[in-house]
N, C-alpha and C positions, 0 to 999 in steps of 0.2 A: 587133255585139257591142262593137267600140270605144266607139262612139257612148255605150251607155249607161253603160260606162264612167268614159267622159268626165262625165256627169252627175251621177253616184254621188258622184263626187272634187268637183265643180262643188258639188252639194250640201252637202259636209262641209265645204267651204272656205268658204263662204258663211254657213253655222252656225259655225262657228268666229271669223269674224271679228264676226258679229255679237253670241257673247259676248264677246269681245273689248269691242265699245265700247259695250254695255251694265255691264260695268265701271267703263270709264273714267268714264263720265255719273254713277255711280252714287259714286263716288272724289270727284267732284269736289262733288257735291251736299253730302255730307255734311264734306264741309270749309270746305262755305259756312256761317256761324254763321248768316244770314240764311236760311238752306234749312232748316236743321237747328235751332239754339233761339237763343234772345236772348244776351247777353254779362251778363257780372255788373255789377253796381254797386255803385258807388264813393262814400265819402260822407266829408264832411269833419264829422268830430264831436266838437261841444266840447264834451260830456259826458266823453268819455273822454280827450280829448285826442289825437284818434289819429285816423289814415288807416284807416277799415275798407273791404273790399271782402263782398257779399253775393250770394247768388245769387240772383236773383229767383223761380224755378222755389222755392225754397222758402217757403212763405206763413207759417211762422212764423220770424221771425227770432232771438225771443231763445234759438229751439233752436241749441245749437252747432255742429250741420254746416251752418247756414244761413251762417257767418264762413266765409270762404274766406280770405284776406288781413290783418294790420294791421300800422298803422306809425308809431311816432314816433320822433323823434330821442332818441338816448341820448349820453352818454359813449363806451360801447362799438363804436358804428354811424357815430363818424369825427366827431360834430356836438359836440365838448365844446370850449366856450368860445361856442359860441353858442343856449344853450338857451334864454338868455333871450329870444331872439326867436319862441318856441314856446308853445303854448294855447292860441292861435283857430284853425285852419286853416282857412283860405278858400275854396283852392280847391284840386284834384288833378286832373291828366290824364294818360293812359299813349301814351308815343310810342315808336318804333323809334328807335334813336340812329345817328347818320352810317356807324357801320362796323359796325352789326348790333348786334343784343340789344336788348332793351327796356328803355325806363327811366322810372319819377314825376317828373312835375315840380309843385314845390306851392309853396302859397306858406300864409303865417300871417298874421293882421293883427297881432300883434305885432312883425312886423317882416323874418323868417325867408324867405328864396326859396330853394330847393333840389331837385338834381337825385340822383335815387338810382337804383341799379340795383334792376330787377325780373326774378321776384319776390326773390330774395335779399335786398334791403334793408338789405343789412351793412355798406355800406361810404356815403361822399360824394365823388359823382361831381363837383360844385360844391355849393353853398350858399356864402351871405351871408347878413351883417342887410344890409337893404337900405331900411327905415325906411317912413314913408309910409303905412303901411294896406295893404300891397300885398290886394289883389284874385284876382287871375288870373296865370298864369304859362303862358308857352308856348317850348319847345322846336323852334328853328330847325333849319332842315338842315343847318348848317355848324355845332352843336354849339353854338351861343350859345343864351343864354334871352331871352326877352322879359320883364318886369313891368310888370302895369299896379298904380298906384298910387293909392288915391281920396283922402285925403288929401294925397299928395306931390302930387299933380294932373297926374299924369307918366303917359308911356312910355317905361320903358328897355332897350335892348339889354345884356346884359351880356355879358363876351368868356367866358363858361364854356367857350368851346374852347380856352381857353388856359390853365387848370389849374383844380383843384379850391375855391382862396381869389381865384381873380381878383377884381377888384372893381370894374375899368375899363369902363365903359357910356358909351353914346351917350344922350343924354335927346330928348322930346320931349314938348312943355305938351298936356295933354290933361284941363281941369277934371276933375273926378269920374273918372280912368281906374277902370275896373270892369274891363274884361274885354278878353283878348286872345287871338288865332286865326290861325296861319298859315293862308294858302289856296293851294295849290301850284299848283292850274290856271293864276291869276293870277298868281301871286310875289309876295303881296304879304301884307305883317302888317296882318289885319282888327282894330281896339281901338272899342270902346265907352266914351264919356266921360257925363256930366249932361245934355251936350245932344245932342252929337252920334256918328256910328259913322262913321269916318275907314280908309280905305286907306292904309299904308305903305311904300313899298319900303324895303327894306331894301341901303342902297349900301355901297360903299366893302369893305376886306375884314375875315376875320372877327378879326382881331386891332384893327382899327380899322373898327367898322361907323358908318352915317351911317344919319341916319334921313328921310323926303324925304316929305312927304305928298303922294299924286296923286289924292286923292278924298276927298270929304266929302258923308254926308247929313245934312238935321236930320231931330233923333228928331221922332215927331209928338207925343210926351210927354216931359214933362223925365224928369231922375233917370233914364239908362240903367245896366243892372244886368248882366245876363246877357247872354254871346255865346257861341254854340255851332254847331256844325256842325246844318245839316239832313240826315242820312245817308239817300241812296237819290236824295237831289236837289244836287247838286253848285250848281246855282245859288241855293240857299235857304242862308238862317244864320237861326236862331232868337237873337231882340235881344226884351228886357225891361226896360219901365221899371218904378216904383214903382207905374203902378197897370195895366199893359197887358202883352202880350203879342204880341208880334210875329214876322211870317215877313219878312226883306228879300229880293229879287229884284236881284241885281246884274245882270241881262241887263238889266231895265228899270226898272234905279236907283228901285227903288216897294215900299212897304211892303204888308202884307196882314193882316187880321183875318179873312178869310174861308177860313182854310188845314180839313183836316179835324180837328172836333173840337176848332173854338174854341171854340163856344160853351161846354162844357166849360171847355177849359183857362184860358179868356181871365182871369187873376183878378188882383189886386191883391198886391202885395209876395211877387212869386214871386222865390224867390234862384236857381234853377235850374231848365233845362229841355231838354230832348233826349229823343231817339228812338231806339227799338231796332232792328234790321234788318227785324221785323216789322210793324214802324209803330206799336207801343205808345212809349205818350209819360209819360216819368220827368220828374218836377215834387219840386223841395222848395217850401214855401211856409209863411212864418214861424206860429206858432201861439202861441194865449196859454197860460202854465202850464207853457212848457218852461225851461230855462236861461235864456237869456236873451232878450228881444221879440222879438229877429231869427232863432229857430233852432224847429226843430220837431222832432218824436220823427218821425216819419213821412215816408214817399215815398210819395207818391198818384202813379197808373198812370191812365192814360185808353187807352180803343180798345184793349182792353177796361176799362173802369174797376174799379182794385183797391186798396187800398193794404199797406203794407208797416210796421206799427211795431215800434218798439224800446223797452222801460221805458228811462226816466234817459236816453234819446237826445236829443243836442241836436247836431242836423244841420243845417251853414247850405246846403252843397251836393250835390246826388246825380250823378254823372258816368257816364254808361256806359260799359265800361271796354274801349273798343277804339282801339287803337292809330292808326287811320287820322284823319287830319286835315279832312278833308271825305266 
């Protein structure tokens, strides 16, 4: 009679614990965006002039719950004395900030680099004019930003950990800088130039940072344009020139056209390109009859192939809006 007892109790502890961590499994799954759905996107639009964020799950955009997010600088929102560095926006990324919360880092080709908190967007975390054409902008882990510049021909550190108007930066010549990309595994600031995609380290400290090159590939096409994380493969960055599409492999320093769903993607004067947790791949790519030669209404989706437009949209870049660096 103990015995079965024993079993009875054996049995319901057993059930117990395995709902238990059929729970926990089940907690964790749906917290994963990569398990559960894709993240929104992000698009720099100089029709509007403004930072919009979209949800891709919605297939029409110009319906209003398809807006999730937008943003430009105001008077109001901390940016007044520097508006006139504002109307092309470049580029937009969403990162975690050194002591938590999330925050945009964007830049303008008028001039404009700026860090704001998300989503609130009320206040100016840093911003500058910072001149040049900037590009791309990237948010280091000690609270500094990077810009890359294609005009100024530069890579700069600026010290935004040191107040909201700092203006003090480390430079480094980098022709045509397009695009910049911390990469934590490494420790190193990934920039994309005309010829070449160069590694950084980033020295010295963050009220005086140094800039130190310890790597360089040549592109296998001039005019580099885009640099973006490949998300799911920590060893891939998606790099775009003027007329290609490219995967690099920093384990064996080598470019790749044969990634899935080039033949697809592989196209001429793409300004943006990244990947969802799903493996669908977000591309802007310039179109005639929108604003201006270099912007297009639309984000084309590949794997599954779909795309996404907006009337009077003149989008130069579309970002996926998640916060992780690689």
């Amino acid at each position: 009679m103990s015995i079965r007892k024993f079993s009875i109790r054996s049995r319901l502890l057993l059930l117990m614990m395995t709902a238990v961590t059929f729970t926990m499994v089940n907690h964790h799954a749906s917290a994963d965006p990569g398990l559960h759905k894709d993240y929104w996107i992000a698009v720099t639009d100089q029709g509007s002039e403004e930072i919009r964020v979209y949800d891709p799950e919605k297939e029409d955009w110009n319906q209003s719950n398809a807006l999730k997010w937008s943003w430009a600088p105001t008077d109001k929102n901390g940016f007044g004395g520097l508006l006139q560095g504002w109307g092309l926006p470049s580029d937009v990324k969403l990162r975690e900030g050194k002591t938590g919360g999330k925050f945009m880092v964007v830049t303008d080709s008028r001039g404009l680099a700026a860090l704001v908190p998300y989503p609130s967007g009320n206040s100016r975390a840093w911003g500058v004019i910072v001149g040049g054409n900037p590009h791309a902008a990237e948010l280091l882990p000690d609270g500094n930003v990077a810009v890359a510049a294609s005009a100024g021909g530069w890579v700069r550190v600026y010290t935004a950990s040191q107040g909201a108007d700092s203006s003090t930066y480390t430079e480094f010549s980098l022709p045509g800088a397009h695009g910049v990309l911390w990469d934590p595994a490494q420790d190193v600031l990934w920039a994309v130039g005309d010829y070449d995609l160069i590694a950084l380290k980033v020295k010295g400290t963050p009220e005086a940072p140094i800039l130190e090159e310890v790597h360089r590939k040549r592109l296998p096409t001039n005019w580099g344009h885009n640099l973006f994380a490949v998300y799911g493969d920590t060893d891939k960055l998606w790099v775009t020139s003027n007329t290609q599409v490219y995967q690099y492999s920093k384990s064996t320093d080598s470019w790749s056209e044969d990634y899935p769903g080039a033949a697809e993607i592989n196209h001429h004067w793409v300004k943006s390109v990244g990947n969802q947790p799903s493996g669908q791949v977000v591309m802007t790519n310039q179109k005639e009859g929108t604003k201006y030669t270099w912007t297009t209404d639309a984000v084309d989706l590949y794997q599954p192939a779909d795309q996404r437009l907006v009337t009077g949209g003149a989008f130069y870049k579309a970002r996926i809006w998640n916060s992780d660096y690689q």
